[in-house]
C-alpha positions as CSV (number, residue, x, y, z in Angstrom):
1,X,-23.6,136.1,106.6
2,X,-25.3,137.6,103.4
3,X,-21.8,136.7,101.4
4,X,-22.4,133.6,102.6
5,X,-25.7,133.0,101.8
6,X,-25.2,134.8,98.5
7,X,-22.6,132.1,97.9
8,X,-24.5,129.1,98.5
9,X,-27.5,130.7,96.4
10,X,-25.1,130.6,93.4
11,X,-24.1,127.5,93.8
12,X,-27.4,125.4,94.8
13,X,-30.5,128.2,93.6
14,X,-32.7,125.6,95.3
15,X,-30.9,124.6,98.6
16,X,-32.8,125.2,102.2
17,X,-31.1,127.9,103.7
18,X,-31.7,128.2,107.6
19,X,-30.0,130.9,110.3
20,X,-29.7,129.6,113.3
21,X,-29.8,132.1,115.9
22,X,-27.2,132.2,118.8
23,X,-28.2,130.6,121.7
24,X,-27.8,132.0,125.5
25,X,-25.7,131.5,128.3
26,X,-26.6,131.4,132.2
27,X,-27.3,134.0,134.2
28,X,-24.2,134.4,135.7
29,X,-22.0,134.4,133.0
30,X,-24.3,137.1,131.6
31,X,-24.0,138.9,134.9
32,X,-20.3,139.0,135.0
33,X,-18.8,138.8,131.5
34,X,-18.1,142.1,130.0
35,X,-18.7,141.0,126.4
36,X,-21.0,137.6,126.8
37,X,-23.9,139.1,128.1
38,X,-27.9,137.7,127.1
39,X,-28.6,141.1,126.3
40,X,-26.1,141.2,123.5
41,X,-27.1,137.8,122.4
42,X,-30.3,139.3,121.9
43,X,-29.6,142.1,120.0
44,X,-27.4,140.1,117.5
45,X,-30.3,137.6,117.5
46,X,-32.9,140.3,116.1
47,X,-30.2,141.6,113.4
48,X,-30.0,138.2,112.4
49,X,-33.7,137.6,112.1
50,X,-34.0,140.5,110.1
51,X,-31.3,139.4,107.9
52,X,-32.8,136.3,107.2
53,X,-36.1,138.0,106.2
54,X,-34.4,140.1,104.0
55,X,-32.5,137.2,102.2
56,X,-35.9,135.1,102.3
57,X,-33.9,132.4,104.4
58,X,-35.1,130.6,107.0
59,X,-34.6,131.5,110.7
60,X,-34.7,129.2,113.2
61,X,-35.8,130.1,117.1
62,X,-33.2,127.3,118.7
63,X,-32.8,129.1,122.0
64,X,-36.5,127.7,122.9
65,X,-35.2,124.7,122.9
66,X,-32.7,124.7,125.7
67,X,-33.7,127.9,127.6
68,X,-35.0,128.7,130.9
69,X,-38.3,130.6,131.1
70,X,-36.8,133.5,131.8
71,X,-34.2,133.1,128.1
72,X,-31.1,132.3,129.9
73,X,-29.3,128.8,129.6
74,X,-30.2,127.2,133.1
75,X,-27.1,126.9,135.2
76,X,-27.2,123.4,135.2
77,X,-26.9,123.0,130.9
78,X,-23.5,123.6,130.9
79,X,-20.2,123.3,133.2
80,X,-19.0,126.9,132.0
81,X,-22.8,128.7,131.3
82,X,-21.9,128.5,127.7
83,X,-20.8,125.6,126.7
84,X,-24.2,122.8,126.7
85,X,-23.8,119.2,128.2
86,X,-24.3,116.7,126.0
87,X,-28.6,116.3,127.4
88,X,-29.1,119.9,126.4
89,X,-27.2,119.7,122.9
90,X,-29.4,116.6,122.5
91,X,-32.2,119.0,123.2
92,X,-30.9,121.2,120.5
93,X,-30.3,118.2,118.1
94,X,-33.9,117.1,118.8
95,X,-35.3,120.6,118.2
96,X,-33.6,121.1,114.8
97,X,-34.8,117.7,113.9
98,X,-38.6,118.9,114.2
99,X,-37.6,122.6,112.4
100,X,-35.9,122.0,109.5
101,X,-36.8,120.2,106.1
102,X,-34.8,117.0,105.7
């Protein structure tokens, strides 16, 4: 990410940089996956947070927009618990429209 972001610094010194953090998956994919758990999403979520502070980018808190109360994708936002339906992406869409500079 920081290569990355060191990259498109170089070329555009005054683009709008934004992180999006990763977003969750249902319950029970979390529950049952060895490797695609919430608890990992989480954890990868703060690095990346503090990585965008750290490279004075912006980092956006998408996961509010599509998660249950409890941070988990709701079991009925996607067919496979990870992948959104088309309403919830919308959400996403809708979200990023209100949190980023166009």
């Amino acid at each position: 990410y920081v290569k990355i972001i060191d990259a498109i610094k170089a070329a555009n010194p005054n683009a709008q940089i934004y992180v999006q953090e990763i977003l969750p998956v249902s319950n029970s994919v979390s529950s049952t996956h060895d490797y695609i758990k919430n608890s990992k999403i989480d954890e990868y979520n703060q690095l990346l947070r503090q990585m965008a502070e750290e490279q004075q980018v912006y980092f956006i808190d998408t996961a509010t927009s599509v998660a249950a109360e409890d941070g988990s994708l709701p079991e009925e936002a996607a067919v496979d618990g990870i992948h959104m339906k088309n309403s919830y992406c919308q959400k996403w869409l809708d979200y990023l429209k209100t949190h980023t500079v166009s």
